[in-house]
C-alpha positions in Angstrom: 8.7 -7.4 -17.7 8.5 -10.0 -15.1 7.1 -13.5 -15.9 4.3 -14.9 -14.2 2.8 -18.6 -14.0 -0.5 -18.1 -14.9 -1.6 -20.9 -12.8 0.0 -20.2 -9.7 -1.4 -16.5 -10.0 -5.3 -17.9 -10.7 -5.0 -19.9 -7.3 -4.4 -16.3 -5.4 -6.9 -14.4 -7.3 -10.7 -14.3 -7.1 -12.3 -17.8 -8.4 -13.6 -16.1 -11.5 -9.7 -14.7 -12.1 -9.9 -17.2 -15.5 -13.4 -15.4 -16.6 -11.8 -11.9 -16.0 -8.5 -12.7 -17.6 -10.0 -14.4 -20.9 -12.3 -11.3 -21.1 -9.4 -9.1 -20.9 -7.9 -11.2 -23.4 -10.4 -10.7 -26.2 -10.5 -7.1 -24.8 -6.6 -6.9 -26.0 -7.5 -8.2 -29.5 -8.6 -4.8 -30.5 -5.9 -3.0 -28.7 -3.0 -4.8 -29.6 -2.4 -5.9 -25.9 -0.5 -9.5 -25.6 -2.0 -12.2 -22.9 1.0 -11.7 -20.6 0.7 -7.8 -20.5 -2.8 -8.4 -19.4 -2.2 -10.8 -17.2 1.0 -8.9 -15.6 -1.6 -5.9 -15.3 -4.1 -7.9 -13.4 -2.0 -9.7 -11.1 0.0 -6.7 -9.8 -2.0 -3.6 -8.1 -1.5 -0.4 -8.6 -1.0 2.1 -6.5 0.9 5.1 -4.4 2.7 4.3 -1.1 4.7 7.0 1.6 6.6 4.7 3.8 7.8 7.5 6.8 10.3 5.5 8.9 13.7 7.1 10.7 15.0 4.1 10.0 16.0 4.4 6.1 16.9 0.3 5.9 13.7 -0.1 6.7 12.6 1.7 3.7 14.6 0.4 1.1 14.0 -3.2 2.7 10.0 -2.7 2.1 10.9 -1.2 -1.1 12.8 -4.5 -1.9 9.8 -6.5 -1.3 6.7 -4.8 -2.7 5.7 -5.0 -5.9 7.7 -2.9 -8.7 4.5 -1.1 -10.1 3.2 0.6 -7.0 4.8 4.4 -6.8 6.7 4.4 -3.7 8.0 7.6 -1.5 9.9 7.7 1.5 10.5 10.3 3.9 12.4 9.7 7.6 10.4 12.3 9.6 7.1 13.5 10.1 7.9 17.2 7.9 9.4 15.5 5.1 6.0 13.4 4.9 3.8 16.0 5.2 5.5 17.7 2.3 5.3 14.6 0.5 1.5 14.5 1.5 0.7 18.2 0.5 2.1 17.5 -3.9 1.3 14.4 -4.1 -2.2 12.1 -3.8 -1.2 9.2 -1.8 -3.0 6.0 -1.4 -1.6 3.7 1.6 0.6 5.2 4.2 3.2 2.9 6.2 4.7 4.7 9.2 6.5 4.1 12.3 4.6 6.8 14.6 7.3 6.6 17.4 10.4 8.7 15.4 12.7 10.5 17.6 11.1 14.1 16.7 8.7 13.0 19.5 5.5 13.7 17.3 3.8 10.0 17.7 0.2 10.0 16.9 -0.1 13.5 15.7 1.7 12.8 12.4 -1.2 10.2 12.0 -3.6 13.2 13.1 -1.8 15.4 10.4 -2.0 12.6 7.7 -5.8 12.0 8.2 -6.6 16.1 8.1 -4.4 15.9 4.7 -5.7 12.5 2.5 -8.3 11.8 4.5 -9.0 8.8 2.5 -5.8 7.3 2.7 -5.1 4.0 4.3 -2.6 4.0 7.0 -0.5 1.0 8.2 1.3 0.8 11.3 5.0 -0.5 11.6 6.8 0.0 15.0 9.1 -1.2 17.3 7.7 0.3 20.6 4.7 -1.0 20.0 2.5 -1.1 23.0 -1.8 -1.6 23.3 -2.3 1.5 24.1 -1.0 3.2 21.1 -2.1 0.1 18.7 -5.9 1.3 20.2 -5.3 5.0 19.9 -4.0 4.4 15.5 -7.1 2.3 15.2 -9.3 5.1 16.5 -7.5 7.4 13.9 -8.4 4.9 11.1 -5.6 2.6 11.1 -5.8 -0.2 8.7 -3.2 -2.9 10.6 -0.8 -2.5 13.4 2.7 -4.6 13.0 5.8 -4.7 15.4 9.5 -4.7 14.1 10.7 -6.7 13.3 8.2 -7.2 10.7 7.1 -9.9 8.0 7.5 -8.7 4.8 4.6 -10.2 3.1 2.2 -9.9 5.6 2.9 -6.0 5.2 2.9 -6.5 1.5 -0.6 -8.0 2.2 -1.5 -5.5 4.2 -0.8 -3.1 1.3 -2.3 -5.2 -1.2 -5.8 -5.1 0.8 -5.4 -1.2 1.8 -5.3 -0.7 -2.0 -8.1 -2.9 -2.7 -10.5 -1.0 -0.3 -8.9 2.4 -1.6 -10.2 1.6 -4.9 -14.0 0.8 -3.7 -13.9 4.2 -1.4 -12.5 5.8 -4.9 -14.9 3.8 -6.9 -18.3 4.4 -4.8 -17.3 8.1 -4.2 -17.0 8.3 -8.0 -13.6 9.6 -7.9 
């Protein structure tokens, strides 16, 4: 289990993070949770990511710098994703549209017709405004060129997640 510096984590949380965390404290009282199980729970999200890139070092490169408790799957072209799509339930989508099968925006089409309320993210390198307008018409969460920042993706993630669960939560599912 990772350590983590309770106060560093209650400046990036919501202001009532120390309220939430006490609660779930006294909550683990009665079911034999410790204080940093809890508080590794509610600092970390949880969730399931497809990254669908060509470009396998880009995969293991986001896989190096998201967080350990989300389920991750990677495929490198549009087929292997779908597949991926049609077993599994999949939260946040990260994909490079522009792979060299020449299928661009229809993957996104496909993915939307699939899990239509998954969040998709955008990392390209042939980026242009064009296509960044055509994926936000399709429901695109965030659009980012290659080379890209690994924590504002992991951001991007973190917030896809986080308006997952309130679809998830409001559609009582």
């Amino acid at each position: 289990m990772a350590y983590y510096d309770f106060n560093e984590h209650l400046s990036k949380r919501l202001p009532f993070a120390k309220e939430i965390l006490k609660a779930e404290f006294h909550r683990s009282l009665h079911e034999d949770l410790d204080f940093e199980t809890l508080l590794y729970q509610a600092a970390t999200p949880q969730g399931r990511l497809l990254i669908v890139d060509c470009d396998p070092e880009f995969s293991d490169f986001m896989i190096q710098n998201i967080d350990e408790r989300l389920t991750v799957f990677t495929a490198e072209n549009p087929t292997d994703a779908m597949d991926v799509l049609y077993v599994n339930e999949v939260d946040v989508v990260l994909v490079d549209p522009n792979d060299p099968s020449g299928r661009d925006l229809s993957l996104l089409e496909e993915i939307r017709q699939v899990r239509p309320h998954a969040e998709m993210i955008i990392a390209t390198a042939f980026g242009t405004v064009q296509s960044a307008i055509a994926c936000m018409r399709l429901g695109v969460k965030d659009y980012f060129l290659k080379p890209v920042d690994a924590r504002a993706i992991w951001l991007s993630i973190q917030r896809a997640l986080a308006c997952k669960k309130l679809v998830d939560q409001v559609s009582g599912g």
